[in-house]
C-alpha positions, 0 to 999 in steps of 0.5 A: 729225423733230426732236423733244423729249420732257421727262419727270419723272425720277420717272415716266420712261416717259412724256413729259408735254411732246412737241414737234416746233415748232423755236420751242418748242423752242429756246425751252425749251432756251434756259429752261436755256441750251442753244442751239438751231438750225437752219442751212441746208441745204448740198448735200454728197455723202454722202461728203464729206471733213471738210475740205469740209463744214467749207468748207461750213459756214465762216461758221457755225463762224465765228460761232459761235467768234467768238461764243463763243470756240471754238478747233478744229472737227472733223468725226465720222462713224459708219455702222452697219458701223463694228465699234466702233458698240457700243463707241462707243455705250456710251462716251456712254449714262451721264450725265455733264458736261464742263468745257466746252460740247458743240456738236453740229451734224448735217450728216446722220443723228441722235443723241439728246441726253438734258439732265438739269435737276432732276427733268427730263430733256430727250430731243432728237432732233436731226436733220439741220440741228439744232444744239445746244449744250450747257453746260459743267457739264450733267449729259447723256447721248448715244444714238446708236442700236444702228445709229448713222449721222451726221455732226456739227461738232464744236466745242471751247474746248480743243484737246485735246477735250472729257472726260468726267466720269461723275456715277454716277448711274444715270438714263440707264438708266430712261428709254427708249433711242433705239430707243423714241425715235427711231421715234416710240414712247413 
């Protein structure tokens, strides 16, 4: 279940805010500009082709360019039995920010999006449906899990993708991991 947990980076063990209200959700990620939302579920084969379930999903992707001036989507996919999954795991787990948005929506699967504000740290579990976009200039990190498995439209303002630019700091590593998250456990 989508989930979001905050926590006070000086007491990263413990959540002191949970919830799985997709309202409350998106109302305190909104407090922070992130955008969050479910769309409709489309009946997709589990191996469709990027190219269907961007058909699938035109009139979304074509609002959400219209609306905020997105050039390119694509589609990217990751299974447990990719050889690089512990690669590509490690690439997101340190905080960092981009010059542009960060817009997620998971077409199946999960991955855990942590949102650096302040002294807090929002841990979202986005699932399936969920939608998130996050600013361009937030300090963030992704989990994806030691056994990632999803499928996520992507969208960009530069054609070229988005980069990186690694903050330094060491937060990402004191709070719990997607192993810990994801299962429900604290």
């Amino acid at each position: 279940m989508t989930t979001l947990r905050i926590f006070d980076q000086s007491q990263p063990e413990t959540a002191h805010t949970v919830t799985e209200n997709p309202a409350e959700i998106s109302k305190l990620l909104a407090h922070h500009g992130v955008r969050f939302e479910q769309w409709p579920t489309r009946d997709l084969p589990a191996d469709a082709a990027p190219e269907d379930i961007l058909q699938a999903y035109d009139d979304e992707v074509a609002t959400l360019k219209a609306e905020c001036g997105f050039m390119t989507a694509d589609v990217v996919s990751l299974n447990p039995d990719n050889p690089q999954k512990d690669a590509f795991r490690q690439k997101f787990l340190d905080e960092h920010i981009h010059s542009e948005d960060e817009v997620r929506f998971f077409v199946r699967g999960q991955g855990l999006f942590y949102l650096h504000f302040g002294n807090e740290v929002f841990a979202v579990l986005c699932q399936k449906n969920d939608l998130i976009s996050v600013p361009d200039g937030t300090r963030h990190w992704f989990d994806m899990g030691p056994e990632p498995e999803f499928t996520c439209i992507r969208l960009f303002t530069n054609p070229e993708g988005w980069v990186a630019d690694f903050t330094g700091e060491d937060i990402a590593g004191r709070l719990p991991r997607y192993e810990a998250l994801a299962g429900g456990a604290e």
